[in-house]
ZAMI-223899 format. One record per residue (C-alpha): x, y, z. Coordinates in steps of 0.05 Angstrom, whole numbers, plus 5000, padded with zeros to 4 digits. Each point is the difference from the previous one (the first is absolute). Example, Ala and Ser with C-alpha at 12.3 -4.5 7.8 and 13.67 -1.06 7.14 Angstrom:
% ZAMI-223899
524649105156502750694987
***
This chain:
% ZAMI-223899
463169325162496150135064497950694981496449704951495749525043492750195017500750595065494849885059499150445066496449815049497950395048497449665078501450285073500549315009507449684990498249394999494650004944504750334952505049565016495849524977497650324942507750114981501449295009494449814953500650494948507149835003499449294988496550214928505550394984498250735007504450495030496450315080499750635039497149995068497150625034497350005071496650624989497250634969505750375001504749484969494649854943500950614978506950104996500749244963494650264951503850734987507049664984498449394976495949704945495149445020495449584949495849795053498050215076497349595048497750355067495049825066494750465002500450085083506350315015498450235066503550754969495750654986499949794926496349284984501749494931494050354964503350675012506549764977497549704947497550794975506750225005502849364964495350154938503850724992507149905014500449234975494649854950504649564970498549495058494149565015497350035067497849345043496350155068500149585058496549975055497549485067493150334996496850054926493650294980495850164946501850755013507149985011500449604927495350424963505650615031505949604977496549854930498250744991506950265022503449614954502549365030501049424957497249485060498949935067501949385042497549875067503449625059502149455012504049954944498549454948507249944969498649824932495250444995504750575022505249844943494749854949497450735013506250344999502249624933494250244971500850625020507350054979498049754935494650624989505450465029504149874941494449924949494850605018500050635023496850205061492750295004500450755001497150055089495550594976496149404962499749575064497850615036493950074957496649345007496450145046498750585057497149735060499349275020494049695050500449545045499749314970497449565047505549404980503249675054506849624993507849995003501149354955502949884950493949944953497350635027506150354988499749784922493750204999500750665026504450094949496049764951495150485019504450665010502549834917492649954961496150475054503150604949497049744939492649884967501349304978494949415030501849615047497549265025501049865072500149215009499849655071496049555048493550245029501250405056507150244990499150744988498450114928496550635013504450335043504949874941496850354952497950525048507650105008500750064929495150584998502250355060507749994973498450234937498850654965492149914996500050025074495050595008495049684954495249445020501649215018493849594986500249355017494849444979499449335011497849674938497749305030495550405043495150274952495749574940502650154923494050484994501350435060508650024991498450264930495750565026504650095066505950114945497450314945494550365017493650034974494450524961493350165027495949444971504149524988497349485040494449975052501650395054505350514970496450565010505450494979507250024970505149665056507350084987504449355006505249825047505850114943496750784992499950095075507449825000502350504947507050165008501349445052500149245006494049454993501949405043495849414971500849505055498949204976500050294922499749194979493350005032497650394940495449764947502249964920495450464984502450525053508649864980498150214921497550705040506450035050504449794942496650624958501250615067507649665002501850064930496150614973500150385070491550094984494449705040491849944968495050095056494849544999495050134946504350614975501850124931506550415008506549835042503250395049507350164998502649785078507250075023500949405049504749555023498849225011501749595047497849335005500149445042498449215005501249385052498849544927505649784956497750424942504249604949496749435012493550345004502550224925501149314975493949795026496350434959497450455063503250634999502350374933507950024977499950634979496850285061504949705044506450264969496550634998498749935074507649725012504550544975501649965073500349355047501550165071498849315045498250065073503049505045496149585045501050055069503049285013504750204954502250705044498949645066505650635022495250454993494649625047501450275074500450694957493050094978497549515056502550645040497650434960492649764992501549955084500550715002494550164941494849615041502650275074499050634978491849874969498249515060503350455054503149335022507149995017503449365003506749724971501949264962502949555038506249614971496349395005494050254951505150374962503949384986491749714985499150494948507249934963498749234994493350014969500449934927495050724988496149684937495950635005506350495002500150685033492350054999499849365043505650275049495750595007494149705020503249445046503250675045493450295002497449325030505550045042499150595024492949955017500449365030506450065051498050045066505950325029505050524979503749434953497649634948502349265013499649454949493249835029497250724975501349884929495249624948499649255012502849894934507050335012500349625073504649415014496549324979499449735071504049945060502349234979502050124936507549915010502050094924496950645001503250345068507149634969499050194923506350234977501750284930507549845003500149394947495850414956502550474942499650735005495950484968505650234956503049294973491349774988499850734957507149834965496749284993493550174960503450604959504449454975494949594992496250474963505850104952500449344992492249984982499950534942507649704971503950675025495050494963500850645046493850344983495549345003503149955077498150695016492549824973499249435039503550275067495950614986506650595010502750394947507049734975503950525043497449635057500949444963507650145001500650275060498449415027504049554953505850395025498449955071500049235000505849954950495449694934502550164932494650204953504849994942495949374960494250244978
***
């Protein structure tokens, strides 16, 4: 009877994480082999059979996870592959992805989140085979840097996210607050994906009147209006074989989404006062700080453009929602701005603990620009609380509640989430796909999270 219970190695130079892992995986049921390192992963792999592998990328050995994971995908394709590691990235997710790992989980652990992966990716060990890791391989060749900054938990998904559509042509709509990094999502898109060598255009369409984003796109013919004194290609020719970002795309005018809606489905474009189309091979990517739905339903932006637009949803967390990843890029834009004002100074813990407080309504963009203030206005070689923008600076010296706030009688981040999926379920009577809408994730998020807090979505 044991033999046939689900096999799991994992694989740490750390005995007491896979202790712990055994313990846990235990618990569910599933039979667990430990390996401490390199050596011993191998031999578990060559004489025994495993449905599913779960390894730490730093192994402080000659060989890494991600080179493990190579060897995994010839002598055990059988077995999905989890990656985990203390320090994730966009690159070291878009490796995993392209190697052929099912997910990768960074640390701390989040224990339901641990088991919910590794049921899921028992279940497609007995249910699918394994991409062939020639196809992974081919994705895509060489990868820029990115430019994202973050080791949460949201940034992990979305890295994720990102390393599965960057392969493919399909559209994608990036949704999130002002200020949280839409571009450098998309631009992470293009630079992880297969039209990597061709152009990335980006334009902001709330930047430009309805007359001028027409001509900016499309293009225009020598005469066509005053001033066009010869034939101008678009922005969508000028990014042949690449990717058109159209930044703030519910910005746009009627008129101008029955001409976007036209490039998306027939792949064409019309220059302005031209009589033929041109053929273009582009990808789309969108993005928006509106609620397009209800920009739909009130009649502002077209239906059938925005499903067009939405093959793809990828959702960029605020930063009050990621305050882990705070002193990260705080240190980051430290260095960024050191390094273009010749200044060097350091954040003191007392400014540091300033700037994880504040509740960033302007995201990243706003963190950015509060360093640079702090950069330029510290006096000595720290940056005290004083140094920052008066906004982000303690309310005043009496203000007891404020020095004593404490969080402690307050919910955490996790049970609020858990509280408004269930209340969105509740909402929409158990429909899964009307939940997904109005949380704006695509229903494998939706139940990865549904497993993560423990909700049944069996009544819909």
């Amino acid at each position: 009877m044991t033999n046939n219970k689900k096999h799991i190695l994992v694989i740490d130079d750390d005995a007491a994480t896979c202790d712990f892992l055994r313990e846990l995986f235990e618990e569910e049921g599933w039979r667990v082999s430990a390996a401490l390192n390199t050596a011993m992963a191998l031999a578990a792999v060559q004489t025994e059979q495993f449905h599913l592998i779960v390894s730490d990328i730093n192994l402080n050995e000659q060989w890494n996870g991600i080179e493990l994971l190579k060897h995994f995908r010839q002598i055990a394709p059988q077995a999905q592959v989890i990656l985990i590691s203390g320090f994730g990235t966009l690159e070291t997710a878009i490796e995993a992805v392209r190697e052929g790992a099912f997910d990768f989980i960074s640390k701390p652990f989040n224990v339901q989140e641990v088991v919910a992966t590794a049921r899921r990716a028992l279940q497609l060990a007995e249910e699918a085979t394994p991409p062939e890791p020639e196809t992974l391989k081919e994705l895509s060749a060489r990868y820029a840097s990115s430019g994202l900054v973050g080791h949460s938990r949201q940034m992990i998904e979305l890295y994720m996210e990102i390393a599965r559509v960057a392969a493919y042509r399909s559209t994608v709509l990036i949704i999130g607050e002002s200020g949280t990094g839409k571009e450098l999502v998309a631009r992470a898109i293009h630079q992880h994906s297969p039209r990597v060598a061709h152009p990335f255009i980006a334009v902001n369409c709330g930047a430009l009147t309805e007359t001028l984003l027409e001509a900016e796109l499309f293009g225009h013919v020598r005469g066509s209006f005053t001033g066009a004194i010869s034939d101008k290609k678009g922005l969508f020719e000028e990014a042949e074989g690449g990717t058109i970002f159209l930044d703030e795309i519910g910005e746009t005018s009627a008129a101008l989404q029955v001409k976007l809606l036209r490039a998306l489905q027939e792949s064409e474009i019309r220059r302005v006062g031209a009589t033929k189309a041109t053929k273009i091979d582009v990808r789309v990517i969108a993005a928006t700080n509106r609620n397009l739905e209800q920009e739909v339903k009130a009649g502002r932006f077209r239906e059938d453009l925005y499903y067009r637009l939405s093959v793809i949803t990828l959702l960029v967390p605020p930063l009050r929602e990621r305050r882990e990843d705070i002193p990260l890029l705080a240190h980051h834009f430290l260095r960024r701005t050191c390094a273009e004002t010749g200044k060097q100074v350091t954040l003191s813990e007392q400014a540091l603990k300033a700037l994880y407080d504040y509740d960033w309504s302007g995201n990243v963009r706003e963190l950015e620009n509060s360093i640079e203030h702090a950069v330029l206005h510290s006096r000595g070689q720290v940056i005290t609380e004083a140094d920052l923008p008066v906004r982000l600076r303690k309310r005043k010296e009496g203000d007891s509640s404020w020095q004593a706030r404490t969080f402690a009688d307050l919910p955490s981040l996790e049970e609020m989430e858990r509280r408004y999926l269930l209340h969105v379920l509740e909402s929409v009577n158990g429909n899964r796909t009307r939940a997904a809408e109005v949380l704006q994730i695509d229903r494998r998020t939706l139940y990865r999270m549904a497993e993560r807090f423990k909700i049944n979505l069996d009544g819909e």
